[in-house]
NUKEPA-584974 format. One record per residue: x, y, z of N, C-alpha, C, O in turn; residue in three letters. Coordinates in steps of 0.2 Angstrom, whole numbers, always signed. Atoms other than C-alpha are relative to their C-alpha. Layout:
<nodes>
> npx_npy_npz_capx_capy_capz_cpx_cpy_cpz_opx_opy_opz_guti
> X_Y_Z_X_Y_Z_X_Y_Z_X_Y_Z_Ala $
...
</nodes>
This chain:
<nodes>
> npx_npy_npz_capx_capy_capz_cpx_cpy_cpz_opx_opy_opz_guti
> -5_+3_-4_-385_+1451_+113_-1_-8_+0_+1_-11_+5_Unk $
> -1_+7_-1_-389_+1433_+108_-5_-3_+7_-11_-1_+9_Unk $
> +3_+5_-6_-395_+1421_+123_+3_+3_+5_+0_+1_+10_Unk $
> -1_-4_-4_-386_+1434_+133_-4_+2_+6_-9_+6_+4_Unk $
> +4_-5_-4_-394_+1439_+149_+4_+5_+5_+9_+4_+7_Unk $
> +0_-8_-3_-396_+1457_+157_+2_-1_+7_-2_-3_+10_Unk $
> -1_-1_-4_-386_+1459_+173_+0_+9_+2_+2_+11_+8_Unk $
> -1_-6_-3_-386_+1477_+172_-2_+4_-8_+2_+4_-13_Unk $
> +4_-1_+8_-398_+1486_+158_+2_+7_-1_+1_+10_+4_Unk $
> -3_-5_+0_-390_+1502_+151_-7_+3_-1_-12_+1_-5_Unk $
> +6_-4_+0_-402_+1516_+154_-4_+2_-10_-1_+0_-15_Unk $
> +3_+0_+7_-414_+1520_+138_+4_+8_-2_+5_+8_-8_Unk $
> -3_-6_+1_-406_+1540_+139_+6_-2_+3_+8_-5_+8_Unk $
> -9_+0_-6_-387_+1542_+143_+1_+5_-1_+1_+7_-7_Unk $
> -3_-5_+1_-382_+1559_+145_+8_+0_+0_+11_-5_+3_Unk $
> -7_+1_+1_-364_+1563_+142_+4_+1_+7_+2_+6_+9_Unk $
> -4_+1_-7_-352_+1560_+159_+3_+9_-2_+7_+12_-6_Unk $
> -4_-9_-1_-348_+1580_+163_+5_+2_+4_+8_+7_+2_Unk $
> -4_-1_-4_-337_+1578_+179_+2_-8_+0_-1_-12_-3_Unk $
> -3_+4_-4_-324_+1564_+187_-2_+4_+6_-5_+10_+5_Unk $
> -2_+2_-6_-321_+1562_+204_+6_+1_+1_+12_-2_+0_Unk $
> -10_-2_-1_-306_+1573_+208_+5_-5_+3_+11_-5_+1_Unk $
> -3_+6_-3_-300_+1559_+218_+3_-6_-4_+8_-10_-2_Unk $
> -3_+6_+2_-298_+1547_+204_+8_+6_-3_+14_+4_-1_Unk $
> -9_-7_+2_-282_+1563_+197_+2_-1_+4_+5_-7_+3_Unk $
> -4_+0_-3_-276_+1564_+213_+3_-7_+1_+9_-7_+3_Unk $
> -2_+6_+0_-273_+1545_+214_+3_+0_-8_+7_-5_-9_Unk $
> -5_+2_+6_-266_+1545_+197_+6_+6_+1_+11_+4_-2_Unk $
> -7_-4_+1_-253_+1560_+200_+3_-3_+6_+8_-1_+8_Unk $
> -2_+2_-6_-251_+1550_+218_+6_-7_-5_+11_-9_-4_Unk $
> -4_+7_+5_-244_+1535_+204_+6_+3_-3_+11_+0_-1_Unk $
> -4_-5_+3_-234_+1547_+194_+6_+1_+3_+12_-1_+1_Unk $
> -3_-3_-7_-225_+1553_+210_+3_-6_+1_+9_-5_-1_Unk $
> -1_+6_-1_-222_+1533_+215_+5_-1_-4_+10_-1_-1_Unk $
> -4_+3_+6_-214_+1529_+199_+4_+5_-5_+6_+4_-10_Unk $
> -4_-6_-1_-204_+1545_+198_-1_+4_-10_+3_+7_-13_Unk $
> +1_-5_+7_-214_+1552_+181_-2_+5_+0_-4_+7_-5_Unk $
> +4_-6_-2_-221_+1568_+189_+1_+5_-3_-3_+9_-5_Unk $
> -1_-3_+2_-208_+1577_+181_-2_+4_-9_-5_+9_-11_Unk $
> +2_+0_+5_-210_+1574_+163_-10_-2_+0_-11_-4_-5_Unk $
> +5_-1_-1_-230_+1574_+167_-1_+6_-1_-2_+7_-7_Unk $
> +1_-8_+2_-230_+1594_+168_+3_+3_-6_+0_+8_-9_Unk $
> -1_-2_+7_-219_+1596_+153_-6_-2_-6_-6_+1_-11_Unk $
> +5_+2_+6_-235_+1587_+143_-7_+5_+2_-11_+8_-1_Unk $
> +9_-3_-2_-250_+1595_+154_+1_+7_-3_+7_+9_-3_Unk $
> -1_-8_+2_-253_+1613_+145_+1_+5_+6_-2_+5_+11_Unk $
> +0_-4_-7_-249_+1627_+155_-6_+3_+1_-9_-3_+1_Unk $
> +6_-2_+0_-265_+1635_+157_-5_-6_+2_-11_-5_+1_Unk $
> +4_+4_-3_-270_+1620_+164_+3_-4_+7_+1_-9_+10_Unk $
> -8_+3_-7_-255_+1616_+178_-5_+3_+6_-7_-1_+10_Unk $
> +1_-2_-6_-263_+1628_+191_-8_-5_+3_-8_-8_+9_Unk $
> +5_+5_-3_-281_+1617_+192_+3_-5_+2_+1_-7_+7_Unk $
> -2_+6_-2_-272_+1603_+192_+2_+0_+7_+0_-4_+11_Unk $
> -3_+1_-7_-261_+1607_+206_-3_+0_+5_-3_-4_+10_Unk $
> +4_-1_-6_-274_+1614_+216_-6_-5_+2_-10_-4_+6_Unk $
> +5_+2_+0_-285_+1601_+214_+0_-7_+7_+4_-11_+8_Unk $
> +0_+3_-6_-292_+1592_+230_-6_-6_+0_-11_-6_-3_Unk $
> +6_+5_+2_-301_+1576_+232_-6_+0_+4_-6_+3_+10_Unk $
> +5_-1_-3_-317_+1573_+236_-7_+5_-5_-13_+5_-5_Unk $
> +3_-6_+4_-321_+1587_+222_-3_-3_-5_-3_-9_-5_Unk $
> +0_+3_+7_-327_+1585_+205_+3_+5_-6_+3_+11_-7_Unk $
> -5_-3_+6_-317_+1589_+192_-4_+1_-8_-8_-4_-9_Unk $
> +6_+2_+5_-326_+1595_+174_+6_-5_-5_+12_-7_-4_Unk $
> -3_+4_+2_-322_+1584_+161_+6_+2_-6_+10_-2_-8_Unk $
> -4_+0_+5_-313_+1594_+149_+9_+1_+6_+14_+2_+2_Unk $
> -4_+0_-2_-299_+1595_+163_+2_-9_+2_+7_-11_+2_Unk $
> +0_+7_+2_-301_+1577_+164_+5_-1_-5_+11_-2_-3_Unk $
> -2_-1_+4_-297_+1576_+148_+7_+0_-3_+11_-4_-7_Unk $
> -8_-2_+1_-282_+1586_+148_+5_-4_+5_+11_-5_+3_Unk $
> -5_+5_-6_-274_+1576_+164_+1_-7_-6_+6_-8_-8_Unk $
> -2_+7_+2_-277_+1558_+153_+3_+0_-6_+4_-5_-9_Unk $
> -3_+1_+4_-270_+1566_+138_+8_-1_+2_+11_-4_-2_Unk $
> -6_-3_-2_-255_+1572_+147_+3_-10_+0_+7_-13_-3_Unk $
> -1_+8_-2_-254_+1553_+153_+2_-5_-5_+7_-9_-4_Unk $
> +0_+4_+7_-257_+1546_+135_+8_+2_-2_+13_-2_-5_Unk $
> -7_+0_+5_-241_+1553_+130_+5_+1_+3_+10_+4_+1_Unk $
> -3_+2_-3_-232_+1549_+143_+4_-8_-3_+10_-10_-2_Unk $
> -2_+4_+5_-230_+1534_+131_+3_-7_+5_+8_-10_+5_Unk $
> -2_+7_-4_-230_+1519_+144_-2_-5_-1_-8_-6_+0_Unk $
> +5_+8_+2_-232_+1500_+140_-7_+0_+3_-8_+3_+9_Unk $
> +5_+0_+2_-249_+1496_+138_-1_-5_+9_-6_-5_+13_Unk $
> +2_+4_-6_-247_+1484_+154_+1_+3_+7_-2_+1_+12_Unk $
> -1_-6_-4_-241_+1498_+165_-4_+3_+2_-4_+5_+8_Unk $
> +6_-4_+0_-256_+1507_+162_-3_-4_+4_-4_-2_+10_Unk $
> +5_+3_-3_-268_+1492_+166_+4_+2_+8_+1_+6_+12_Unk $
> +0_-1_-8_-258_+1491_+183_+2_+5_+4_+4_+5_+9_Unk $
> +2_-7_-3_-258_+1509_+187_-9_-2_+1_-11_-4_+6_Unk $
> +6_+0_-2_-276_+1507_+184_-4_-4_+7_-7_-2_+11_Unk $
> +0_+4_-6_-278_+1494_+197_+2_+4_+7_-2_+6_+12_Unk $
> -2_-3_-8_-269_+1502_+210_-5_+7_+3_-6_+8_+8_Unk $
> +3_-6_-2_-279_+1519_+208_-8_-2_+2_-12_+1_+4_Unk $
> +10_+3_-2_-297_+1505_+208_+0_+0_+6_-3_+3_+9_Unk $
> -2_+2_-5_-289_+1498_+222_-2_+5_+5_-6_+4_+9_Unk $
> +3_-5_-5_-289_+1515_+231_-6_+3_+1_-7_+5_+7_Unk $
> +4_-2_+3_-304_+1523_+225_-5_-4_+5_-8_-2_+10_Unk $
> +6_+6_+0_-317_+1507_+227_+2_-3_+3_-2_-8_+3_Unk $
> +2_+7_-5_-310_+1495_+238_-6_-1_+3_-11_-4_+1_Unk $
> +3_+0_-6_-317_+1499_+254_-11_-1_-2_-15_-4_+1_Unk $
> +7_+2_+1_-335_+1502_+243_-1_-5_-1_-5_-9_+2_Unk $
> +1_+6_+5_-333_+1489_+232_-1_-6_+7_-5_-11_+7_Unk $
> +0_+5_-6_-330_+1478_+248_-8_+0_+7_-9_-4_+11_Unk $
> +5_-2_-3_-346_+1484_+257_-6_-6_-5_-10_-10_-3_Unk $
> +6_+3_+4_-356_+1478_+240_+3_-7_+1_-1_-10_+3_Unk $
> -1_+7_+0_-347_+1460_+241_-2_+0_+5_-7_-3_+4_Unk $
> +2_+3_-7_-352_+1459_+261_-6_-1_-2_-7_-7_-2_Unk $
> +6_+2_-1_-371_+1462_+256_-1_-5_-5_-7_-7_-5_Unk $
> +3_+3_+2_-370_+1452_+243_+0_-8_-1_-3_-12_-6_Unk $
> -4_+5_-5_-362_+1438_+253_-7_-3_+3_-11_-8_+2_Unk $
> +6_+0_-5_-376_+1442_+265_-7_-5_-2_-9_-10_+0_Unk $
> +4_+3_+6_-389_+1439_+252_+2_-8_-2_-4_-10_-4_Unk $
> -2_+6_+2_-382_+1421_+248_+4_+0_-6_+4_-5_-10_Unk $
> -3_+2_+8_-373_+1424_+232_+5_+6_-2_+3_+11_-3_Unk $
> -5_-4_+3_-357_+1431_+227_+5_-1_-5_+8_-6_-4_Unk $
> -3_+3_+3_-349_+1431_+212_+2_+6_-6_+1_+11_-4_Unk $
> -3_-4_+4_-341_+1441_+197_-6_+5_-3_-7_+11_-3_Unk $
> +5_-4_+6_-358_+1442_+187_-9_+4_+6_-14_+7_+5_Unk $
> +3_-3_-5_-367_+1447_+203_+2_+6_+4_-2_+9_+7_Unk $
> -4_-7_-1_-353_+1462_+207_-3_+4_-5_-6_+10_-4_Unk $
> +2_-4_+5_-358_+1467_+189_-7_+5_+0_-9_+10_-2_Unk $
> +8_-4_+1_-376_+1470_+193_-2_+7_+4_-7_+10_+4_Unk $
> +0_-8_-4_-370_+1484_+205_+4_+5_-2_+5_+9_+2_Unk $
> -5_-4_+1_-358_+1492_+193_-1_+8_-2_+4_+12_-3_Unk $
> +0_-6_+2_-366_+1507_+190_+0_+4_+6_+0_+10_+4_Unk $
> -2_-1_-4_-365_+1510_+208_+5_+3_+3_+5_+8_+7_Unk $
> -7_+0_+0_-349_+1510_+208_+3_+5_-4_+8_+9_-1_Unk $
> -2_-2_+4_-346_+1520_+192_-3_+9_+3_+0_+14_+3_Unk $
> +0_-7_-1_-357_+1533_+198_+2_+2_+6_+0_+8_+6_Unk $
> -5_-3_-3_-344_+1537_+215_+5_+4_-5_+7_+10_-4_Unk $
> -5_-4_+4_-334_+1542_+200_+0_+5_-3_+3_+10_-2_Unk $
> +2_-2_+6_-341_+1548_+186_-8_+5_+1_-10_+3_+6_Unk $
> +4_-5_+2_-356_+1562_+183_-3_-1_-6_+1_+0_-11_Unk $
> +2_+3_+5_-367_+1555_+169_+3_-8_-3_+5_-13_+0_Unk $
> -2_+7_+3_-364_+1541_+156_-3_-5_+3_-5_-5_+9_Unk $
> +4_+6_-2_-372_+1524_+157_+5_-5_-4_+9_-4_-8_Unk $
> -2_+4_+1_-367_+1508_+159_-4_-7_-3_-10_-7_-1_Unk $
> +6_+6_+0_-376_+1491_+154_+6_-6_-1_+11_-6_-4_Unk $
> -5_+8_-1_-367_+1471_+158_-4_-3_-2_-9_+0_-3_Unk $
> +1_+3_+3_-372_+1457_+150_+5_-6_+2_+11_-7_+0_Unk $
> -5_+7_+1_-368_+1438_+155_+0_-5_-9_-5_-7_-13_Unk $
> -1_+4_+7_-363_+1428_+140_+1_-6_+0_+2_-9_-5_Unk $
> -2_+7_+0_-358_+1411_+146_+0_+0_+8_-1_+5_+11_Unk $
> -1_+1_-8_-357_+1404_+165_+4_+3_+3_+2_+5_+9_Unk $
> -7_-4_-2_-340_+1414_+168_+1_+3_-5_+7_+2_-7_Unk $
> -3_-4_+6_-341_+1426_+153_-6_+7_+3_-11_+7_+6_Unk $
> +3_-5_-1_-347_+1443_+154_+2_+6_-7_+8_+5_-10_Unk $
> -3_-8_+3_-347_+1461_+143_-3_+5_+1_-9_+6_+0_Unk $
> +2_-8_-3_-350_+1478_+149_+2_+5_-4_+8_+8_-4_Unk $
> +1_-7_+3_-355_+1492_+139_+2_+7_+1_-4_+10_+2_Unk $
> +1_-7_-4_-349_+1510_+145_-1_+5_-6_+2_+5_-12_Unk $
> +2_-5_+6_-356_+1524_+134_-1_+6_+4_-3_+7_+10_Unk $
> +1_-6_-4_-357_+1543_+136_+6_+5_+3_+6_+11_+4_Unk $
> -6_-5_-3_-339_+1546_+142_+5_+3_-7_+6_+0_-12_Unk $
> -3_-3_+4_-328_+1557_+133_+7_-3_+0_+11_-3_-5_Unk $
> -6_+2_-1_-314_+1551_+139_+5_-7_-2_+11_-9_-2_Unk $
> -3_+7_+2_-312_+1534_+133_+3_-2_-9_+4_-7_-12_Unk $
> -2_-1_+7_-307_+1542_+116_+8_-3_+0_+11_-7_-4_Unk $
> -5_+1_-4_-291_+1541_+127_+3_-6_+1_+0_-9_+5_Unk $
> -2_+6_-1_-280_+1524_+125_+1_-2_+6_-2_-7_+9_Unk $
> -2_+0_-10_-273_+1528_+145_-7_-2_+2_-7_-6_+7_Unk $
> +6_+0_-5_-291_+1528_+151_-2_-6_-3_-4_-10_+2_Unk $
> +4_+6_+4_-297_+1513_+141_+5_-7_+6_+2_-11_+10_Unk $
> -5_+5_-5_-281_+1502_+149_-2_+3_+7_-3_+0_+12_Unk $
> +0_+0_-9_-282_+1510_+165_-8_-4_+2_-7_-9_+4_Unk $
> +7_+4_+0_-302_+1504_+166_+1_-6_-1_-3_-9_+2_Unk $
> +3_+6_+0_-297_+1487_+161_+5_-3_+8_+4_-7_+12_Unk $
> -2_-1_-10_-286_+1488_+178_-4_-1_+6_-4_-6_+10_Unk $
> +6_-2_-7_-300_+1495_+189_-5_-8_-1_-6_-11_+4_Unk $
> +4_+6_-3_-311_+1479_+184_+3_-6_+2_+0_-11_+4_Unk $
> -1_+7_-1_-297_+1466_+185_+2_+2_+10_+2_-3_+14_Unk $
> -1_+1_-8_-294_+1474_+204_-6_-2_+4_-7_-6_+9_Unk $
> +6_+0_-4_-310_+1475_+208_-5_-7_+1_-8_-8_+6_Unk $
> +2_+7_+2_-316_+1456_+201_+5_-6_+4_+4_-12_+5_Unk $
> -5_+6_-4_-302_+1448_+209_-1_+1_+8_+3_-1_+12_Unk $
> +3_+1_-8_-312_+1451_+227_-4_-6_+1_-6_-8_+6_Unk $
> +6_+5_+1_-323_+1439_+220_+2_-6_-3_-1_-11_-2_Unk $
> +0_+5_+5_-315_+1427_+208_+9_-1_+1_+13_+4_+1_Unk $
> -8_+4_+1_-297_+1417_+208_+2_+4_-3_+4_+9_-1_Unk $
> -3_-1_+6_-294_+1422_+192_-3_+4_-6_-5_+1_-11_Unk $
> +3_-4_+4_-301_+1435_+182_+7_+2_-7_+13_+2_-7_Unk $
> -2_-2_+5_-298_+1441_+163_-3_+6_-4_-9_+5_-6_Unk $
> +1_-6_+3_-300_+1458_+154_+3_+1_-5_+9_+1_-6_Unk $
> -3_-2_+6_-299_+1463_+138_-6_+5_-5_-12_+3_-6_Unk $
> +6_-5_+5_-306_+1480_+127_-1_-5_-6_+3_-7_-10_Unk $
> +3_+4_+6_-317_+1471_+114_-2_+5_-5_-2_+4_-11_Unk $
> +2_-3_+6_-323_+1485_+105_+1_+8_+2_-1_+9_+8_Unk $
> +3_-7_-2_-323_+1505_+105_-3_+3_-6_+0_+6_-11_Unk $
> +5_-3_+8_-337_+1508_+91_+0_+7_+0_+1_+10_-5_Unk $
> +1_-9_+1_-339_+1528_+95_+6_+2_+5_+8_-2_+9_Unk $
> -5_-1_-4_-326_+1538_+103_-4_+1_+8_-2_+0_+14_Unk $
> +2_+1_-10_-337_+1540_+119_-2_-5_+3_-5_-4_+8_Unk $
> +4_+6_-3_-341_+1522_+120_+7_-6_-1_+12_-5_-4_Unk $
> -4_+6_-1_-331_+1506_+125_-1_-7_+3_-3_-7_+9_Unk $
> +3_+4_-1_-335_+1490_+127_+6_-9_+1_+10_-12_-2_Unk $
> -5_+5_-5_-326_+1475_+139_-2_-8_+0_-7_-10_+3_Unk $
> +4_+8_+1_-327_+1456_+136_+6_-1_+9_+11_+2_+11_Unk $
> -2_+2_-7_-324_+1447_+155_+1_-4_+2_-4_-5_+6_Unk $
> -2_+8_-3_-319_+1430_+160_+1_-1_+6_+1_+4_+8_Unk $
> -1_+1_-6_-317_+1423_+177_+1_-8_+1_-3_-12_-2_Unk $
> +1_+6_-4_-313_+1406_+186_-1_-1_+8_-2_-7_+10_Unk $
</nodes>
């Protein structure tokens, strides 16, 4: 990583992410719903896979190949790329305010809050979500960052990739004016990696 320093060191073993967080579905089919795609949604999910989904309640954990099947159904829903970011947003927004807003208090508390100081508790954050998979951040300039997520299946998935870069610009904008995101690389299909800016 260059002159880079470690704000958040990805673990030495990563196992692979096996469950979401049924809660993060039901707030994307709560979007759907909003923006009147619910319809064409169920024509894409496979049938043999309509009854989990419907019945699924938050709070739960959902395994991943159901996952999966929800964020393909999503992908081929075929929606500008900037839609997706602010869907993702909105579902961070519901999901991790209220956490994410507990880690800004303490880290207020603490004397210091700031973008690359949110980062150092992001796996925190991911693991309310997610089951497995590791994350590792990295600042790279005064106001620059990149975060590594490794391990998830689902970032094979274009929707998941933009939706994620959503969740960090809701979640960074508690802390910073002006925040910028952008997917910098997906070297393996279960890895994705995010360059970060702030003012």
């Amino acid at each position: 990583m260059g002159s880079s320093r470690t704000l958040l060191a990805m673990p030495e073993t990563v196992e692979p992410a096996t469950h979401l967080r049924s809660t993060v579905i039901v707030n994307s089919l709560m979007e759907l719903r909003v923006r009147g795609l619910e319809d064409r949604y169920w024509e894409l999910v496979p049938e043999d896979r309509h009854q989990e989904l419907r019945e699924i309640v938050p709070a739960s954990w959902a395994p991943m190949d159901l996952a999966i099947a929800h964020y393909t159904a999503m992908q081929a829903l075929g929606l500008p790329r900037a839609e997706v970011v602010e869907i993702g947003g909105a579902a961070g927004d519901r999901l991790h305010k209220s956490f994410i807003g507990t880690i800004v208090r303490s880290l207020r508390a603490a004397g210091t809050v700031t973008p690359a100081t949110l980062l150092t508790r992001l796996d925190r954050v991911f693991k309310r979500a997610v089951r497995g998979g590791g994350i590792g951040a990295w600042q790279t300039g005064p106001k620059d960052a990149r975060v590594h997520h490794k391990g998830f299946a689902m970032v094979k998935i274009p929707y998941v990739r933009a939706g994620w870069e959503g969740m960090y610009l809701a979640g960074l904008r508690l802390v910073a004016k002006t925040v910028y995101v952008r997917e910098a690389e997906h070297p393996t299909p279960d890895s994705v990696v995010y360059v970060i800016s702030w003012v």
